[in-house]
C-alpha positions, 0 to 999 in steps of 0.5 A: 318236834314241838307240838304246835297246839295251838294251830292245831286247836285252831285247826279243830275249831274250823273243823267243828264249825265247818260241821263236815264241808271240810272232811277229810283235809288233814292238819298236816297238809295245812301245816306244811303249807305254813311251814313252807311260807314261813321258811321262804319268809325267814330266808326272803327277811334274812336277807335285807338289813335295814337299819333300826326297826324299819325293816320291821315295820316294812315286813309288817306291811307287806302283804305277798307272802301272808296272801300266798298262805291264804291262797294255798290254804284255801287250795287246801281246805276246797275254799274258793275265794276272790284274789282281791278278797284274799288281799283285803283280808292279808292287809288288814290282818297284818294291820291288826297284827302290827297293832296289837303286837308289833311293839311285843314282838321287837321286844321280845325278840331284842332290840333290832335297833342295834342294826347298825352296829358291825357287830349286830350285824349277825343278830339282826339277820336272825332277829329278822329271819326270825320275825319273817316266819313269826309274821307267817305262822301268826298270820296263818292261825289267824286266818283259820280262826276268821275262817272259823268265825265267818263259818259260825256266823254265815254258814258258809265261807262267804267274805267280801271286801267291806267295812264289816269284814275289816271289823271281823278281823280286827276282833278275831285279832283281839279276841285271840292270844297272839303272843302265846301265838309267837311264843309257839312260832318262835319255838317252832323257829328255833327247831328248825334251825336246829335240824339244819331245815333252815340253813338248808333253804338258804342253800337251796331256795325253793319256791313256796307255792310249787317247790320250784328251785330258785336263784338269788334274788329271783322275783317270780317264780317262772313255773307258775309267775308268782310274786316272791316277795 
């Protein structure tokens, strides 16, 4: 498995600004949390073909799946947080994303806009499922970053909705690098295609949240009634 070093450097600097109120919570713990929203994400992206970028940008500016990370990371790291907070904060987090990156990433991975080709077809699928795991994973590191930055400069993991929170963020965006952050989303994406983990959540979808099976085109979780997509 690549070694994903930057989530766990990430990882570490909350760790050392947290100064021990997160001990004992595992890197692996967090990272299968992101593992499994990005999968459900690829799969959910893979799905849809929209022709030219617009399925793109539509994915930059959906908000479900990266609040959901959010969620289950804080379940994860005894963090308690308002839902409409977490929202906030998903929203302008993949705001800042589209902005700094958003041109990057569909250059990087190709030209998506050949959609609506018969032949593309299958490129844009996987270009798709592609940017649905990278938009999770990016998002995911970024978040452990703000928690890292609040933590240093409050003490505590104290956020709110606000104008100066939104400024947070957008220099947690700008001061990181995010596309060394997508280089290793991308090569984590590849490996799991390669170990067949990927076309193995097509075959069997599994909510993220609670690893409830669930049917195509299913928009609730029905053990839990949390949104899909």
């Amino acid at each position: 498995m690549h070694v994903k070093i930057l989530l766990l450097a990430a990882f570490k600097e909350l760790e050392s600004a947290a100064k021990g109120s997160i001990k004992g919570t595992k890197l692996e713990s967090i990272e299968d949390v992101i593992n499994k929203f990005a999968i459900y994400a690829a799969v959910a992206s893979s799905t849809v073909l929209i022709p030219g970028i617009g399925g793109i940008i539509s994915m930059l500016t959906q908000t479900g799946l990266v609040w959901g990370t959010y969620v289950k990371i804080n379940q994860e790291l005894g963090i308690s947080m308002k839902e409409n907070v977490i929202k906030f904060i998903a929203s302008a987090m993949l705001t800042n994303i589209a902005t700094n990156i958003g041109t990057y990433i569909i250059a990087y991975l190709g030209a998506a806009i050949l959609t609506f080709l018969p032949f593309a077809n299958v490129l844009a699928v996987a270009l798709m499922a592609c940017i649905g795991y990278i938009l999770i994973y990016v998002s995911a590191i970024l978040y452990l970053k703000l928690l890292t930055e609040v933590m240093g400069a409050k003490g505590s993991f104290d956020f709110e909705e606000s104008d100066e929170m939104k400024e947070t963020i957008k220099n947690v965006v700008e001061n990181s690098n995010v596309k060394e952050m997508v280089k290793e989303a991308k090569k984590n994406f590849e490996e799991i295609k390669k170990s067949g983990e990927f076309d193995e959540a097509k075959r069997n979808m599994k909510c993220p949240y609670c690893g409830e099976n669930l049917k195509k085109g299913q928009k609730f979780c029905s053990t839990y009634g949390h949104q899909l997509n």
